[in-house]
N, C-alpha and C positions, 0 to 999 in steps of 0.2 A: 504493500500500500504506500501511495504517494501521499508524505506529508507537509503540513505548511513549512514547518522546520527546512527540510527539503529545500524547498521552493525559495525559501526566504538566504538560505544561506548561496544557491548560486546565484542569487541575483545580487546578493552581499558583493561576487566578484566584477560588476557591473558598473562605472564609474559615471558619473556628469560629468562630459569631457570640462565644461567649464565651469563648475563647481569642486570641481576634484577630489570628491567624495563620492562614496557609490550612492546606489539608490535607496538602498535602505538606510545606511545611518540616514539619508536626508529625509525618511519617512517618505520617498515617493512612491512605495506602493501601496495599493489599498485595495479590500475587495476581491480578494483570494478565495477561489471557490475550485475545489478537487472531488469533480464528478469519474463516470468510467472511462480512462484513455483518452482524457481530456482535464487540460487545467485552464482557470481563468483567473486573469486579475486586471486592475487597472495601474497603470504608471502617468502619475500624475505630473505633469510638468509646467515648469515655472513659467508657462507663457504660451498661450498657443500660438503665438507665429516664431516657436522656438525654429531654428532651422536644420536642428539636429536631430529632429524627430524619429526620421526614418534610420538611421544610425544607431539613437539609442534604443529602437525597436528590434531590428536585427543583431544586437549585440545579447540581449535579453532573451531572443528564442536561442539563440547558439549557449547561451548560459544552462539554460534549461535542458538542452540535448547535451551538455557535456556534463551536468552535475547529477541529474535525475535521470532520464529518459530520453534516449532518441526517436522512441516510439511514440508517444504520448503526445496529442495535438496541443495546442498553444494557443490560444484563442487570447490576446492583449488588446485593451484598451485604450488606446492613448488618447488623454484627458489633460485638462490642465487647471491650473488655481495660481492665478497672478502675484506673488507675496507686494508686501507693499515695502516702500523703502524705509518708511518710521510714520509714526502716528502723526494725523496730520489735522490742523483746527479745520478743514474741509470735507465737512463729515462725508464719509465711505468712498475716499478719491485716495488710491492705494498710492499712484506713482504723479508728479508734474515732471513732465518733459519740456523743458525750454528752448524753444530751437531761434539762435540770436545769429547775426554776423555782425563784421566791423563795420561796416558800411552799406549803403544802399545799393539797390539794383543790383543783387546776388543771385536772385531768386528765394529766398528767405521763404517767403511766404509761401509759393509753391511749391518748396520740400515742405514744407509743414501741413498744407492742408493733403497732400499727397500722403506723408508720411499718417496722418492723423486716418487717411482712408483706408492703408493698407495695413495695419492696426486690426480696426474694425471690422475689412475682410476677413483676418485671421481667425475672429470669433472672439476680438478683446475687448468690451465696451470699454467707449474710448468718446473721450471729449475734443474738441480743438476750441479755445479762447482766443480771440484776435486782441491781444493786447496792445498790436502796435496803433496806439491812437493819435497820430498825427499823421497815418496814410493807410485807414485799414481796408482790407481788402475782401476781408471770409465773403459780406454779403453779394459782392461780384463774382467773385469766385466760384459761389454755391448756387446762383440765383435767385437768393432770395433779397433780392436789394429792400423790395418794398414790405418783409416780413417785421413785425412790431413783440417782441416777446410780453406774453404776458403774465400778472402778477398775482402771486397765490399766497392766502395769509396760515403760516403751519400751524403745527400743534403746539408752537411757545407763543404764539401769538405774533410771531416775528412776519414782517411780508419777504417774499424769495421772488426772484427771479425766473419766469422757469425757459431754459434755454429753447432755441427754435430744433428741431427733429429733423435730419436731411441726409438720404443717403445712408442713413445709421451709423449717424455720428449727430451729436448733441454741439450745438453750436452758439457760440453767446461773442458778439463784439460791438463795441459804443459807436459800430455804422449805424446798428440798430436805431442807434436813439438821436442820432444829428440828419441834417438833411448834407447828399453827398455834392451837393452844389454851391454849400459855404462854407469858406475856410472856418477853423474854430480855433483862436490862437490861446494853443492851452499856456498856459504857466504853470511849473513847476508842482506846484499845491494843487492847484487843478487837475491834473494829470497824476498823479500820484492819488488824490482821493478818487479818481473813476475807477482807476486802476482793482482800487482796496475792495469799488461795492460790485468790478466785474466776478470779481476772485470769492469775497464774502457774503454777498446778496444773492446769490444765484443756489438754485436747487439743483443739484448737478445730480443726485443722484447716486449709483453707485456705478464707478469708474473705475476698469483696470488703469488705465492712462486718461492722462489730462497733458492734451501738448497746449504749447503756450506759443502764439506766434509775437514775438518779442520786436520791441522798435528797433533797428538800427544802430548802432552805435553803441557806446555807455554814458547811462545818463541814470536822472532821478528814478525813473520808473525800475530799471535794473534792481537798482538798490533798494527799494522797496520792496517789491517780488522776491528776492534773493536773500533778504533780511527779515521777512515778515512771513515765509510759507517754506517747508520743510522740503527741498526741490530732488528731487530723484537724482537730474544732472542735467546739463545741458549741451547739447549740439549746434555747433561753431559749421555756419554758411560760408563757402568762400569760392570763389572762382581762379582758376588758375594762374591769372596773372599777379604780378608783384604788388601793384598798389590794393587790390584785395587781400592778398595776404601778410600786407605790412596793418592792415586794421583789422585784419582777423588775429594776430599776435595779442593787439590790443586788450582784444575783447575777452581771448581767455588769460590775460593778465589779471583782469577785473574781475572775473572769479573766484580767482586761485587769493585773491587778497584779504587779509586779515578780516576779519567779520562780516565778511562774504560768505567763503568758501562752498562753493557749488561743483560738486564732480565734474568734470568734463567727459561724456557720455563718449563725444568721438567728434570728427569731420568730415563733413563733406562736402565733395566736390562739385558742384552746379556746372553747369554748362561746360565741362570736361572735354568732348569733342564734339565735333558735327559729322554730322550723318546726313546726308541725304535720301530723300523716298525713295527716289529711283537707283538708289545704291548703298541699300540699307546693310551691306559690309563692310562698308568705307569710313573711316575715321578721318577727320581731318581737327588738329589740334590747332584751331586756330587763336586761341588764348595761351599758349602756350601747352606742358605736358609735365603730367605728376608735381604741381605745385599743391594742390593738400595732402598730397602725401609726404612730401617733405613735412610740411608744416605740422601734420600729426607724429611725425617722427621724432623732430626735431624739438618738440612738447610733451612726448610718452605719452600720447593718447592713442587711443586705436585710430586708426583710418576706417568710415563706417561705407564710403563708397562713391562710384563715382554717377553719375547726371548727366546723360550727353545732352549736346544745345538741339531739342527736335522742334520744326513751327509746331507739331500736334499738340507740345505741350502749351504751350501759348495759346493757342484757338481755344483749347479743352479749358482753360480757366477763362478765359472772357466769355466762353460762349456758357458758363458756367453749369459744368460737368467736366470735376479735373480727371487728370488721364490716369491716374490709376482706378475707374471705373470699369473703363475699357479693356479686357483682358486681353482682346486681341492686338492691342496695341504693344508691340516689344519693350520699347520707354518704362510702360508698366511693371514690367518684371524685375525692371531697377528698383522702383518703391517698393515690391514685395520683398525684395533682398535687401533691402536698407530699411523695414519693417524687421524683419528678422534679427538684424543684426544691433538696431536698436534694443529689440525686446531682449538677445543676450548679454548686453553691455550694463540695461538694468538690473537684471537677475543678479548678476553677477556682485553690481556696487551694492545693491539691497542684500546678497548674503555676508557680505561683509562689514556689514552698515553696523 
């Protein structure tokens, strides 16, 4: 007779490549059921758009044929349960992902509401918040320019926010509430208290990830966000060339500093090459080649991936339906892979958190 014992000690020999403990000290398995010439369990993993899935799946059956049985089918479940990074005053919003660059016109925005989709493909309930309030974009983006979020009073008697629903992603930015045809010259104090009732006013719900589409630069709003809400980490926007990546240096300087301190999650590369439709083999680095990779190297951050420069990605956000909707769209499968690799970059700083 096959028992859990059994069961439990070859899968002992089965490792989180990037947790680098096995499964069981980490408690990922659960739900171990030993019917006839059949075993079942589930392996619970730290993220559904982990990308090692399929790895740590076939590592688990060969466990199982070399400690118990070659015979005996295997029936696995792979499941997951997001850990959060540290307990956070934003009730049941496990992870903030801050995705900032040094400068404008990176693409900033469109890794984030991209990244914020292919999250939510993965099966993460997952937020995106347009914090950048002095050019925000989510409501074009998403098209909901003309959407007005409405207001709900809870059980403390407190009124919430509750975010607009799109796409299946939970979406809240202060486009919402200005008209996008006057400028609104924030000051400092201004911008920092919208900032507070985007982030504390709002009913968010329950959230594997909350990405935060961050303004540009370093400034008051940084500091706020960074100093006032328990942040996962943050992903530094940058494009290949030098004057991007002399204010993307900046920007994870501003991090890394004294009563700051926000993980740097990783970089990534925006508009990395170009590709044409008609020659969609072709690379052409015309910003230059491997400048966020240095620049993650050269910082000991991982490198999370590169962005080629495609028009679809551009069309797909004005015409508002970003391109990680599209699966037939190749582009897409760069956010799925920089979905991925964000989701293992958190895992990772939350187990060591």
């Amino acid at each position: 007779m096959i028992t859990e014992e059994q069961i439990l000690h070859a899968l002992g020999h089965v490792e989180e490549p990037d947790l680098k403990k096995d499964l069981v000290t980490l408690k990922m398995i659960e739900n171990i059921e030993i019917l006839p010439n059949k075993i079942k369990f589930d392996v619970v993993l730290t993220t559904p758009a982990c990308p090692l899935k399929g790895h740590i799946e076939h590592a688990c059956r060969n466990a199982i044929k070399l400690f118990v049985s070659k015979d005996v089918e295997v029936d696995i479940n792979m499941t997951a349960r997001v850990r959060a990074s540290e307990n956070t005053p934003l009730n049941n919003i496990k992870n903030i992902i801050l995705v900032s660059s040094g400068k404008g016109g990176v693409g900033k925005s469109t890794v984030a509401a991209n990244l914020a989709l292919a999250l939510a493909g993965s099966g993460a309930k997952t937020g995106l918040l347009d914090a950048d309030i002095y050019g925000p974009s989510v409501p074009l983006m998403f098209g909901v320019e003309d959407a007005k979020p409405q207001s709900v009073r809870n059980a403390a008697g407190q009124n919430k926010i509750v975010p607009i629903e799109r796409f299946g992603l939970k979406l809240l930015s202060i486009g919402f509430f200005t008209d996008p045809r006057q400028p609104i010259p924030w000051r400092g104090p201004m911008a920092t208290s919208a900032i507070k009732q985007l982030f504390g006013d709002a009913d968010w719900g329950e959230l594997d990830y909350l990405v935060v589409d961050m303004p540009p630069g370093t400034g008051d709003i940084h500091i706020t966000v960074a100093q006032g809400y328990p942040i996962a980490g943050a992903i530094v926007v940058t494009t290949p060339q030098q004057v991007a990546l002399a204010d993307a240096v900046k920007g994870m300087a501003m991090f890394r500093m004294e009563g700051v301190n926000v993980p740097i999650i990783g970089v990534v590369e925006n508009m990395a090459y170009f590709t044409p439709a008609e020659l969609p083999d072709n690379r052409y680095y015309i910003f230059g080649k491997d400048g966020g990779k240095r620049l993650a190297n050269d910082n000991e951050v991982p490198f999370l991936g590169e962005i080629p420069l495609v028009k679809s990605v551009a069309d797909a956000g004005d015409n508002g339906f970003p391109i990680a909707l599209d699966e037939d769209e190749p582009v897409s499968e760069a956010f799925r892979t920089l979905a991925g690799r964000v989701a293992q970059e958190v895992s990772i700083l939350a187990a060591n958190s």
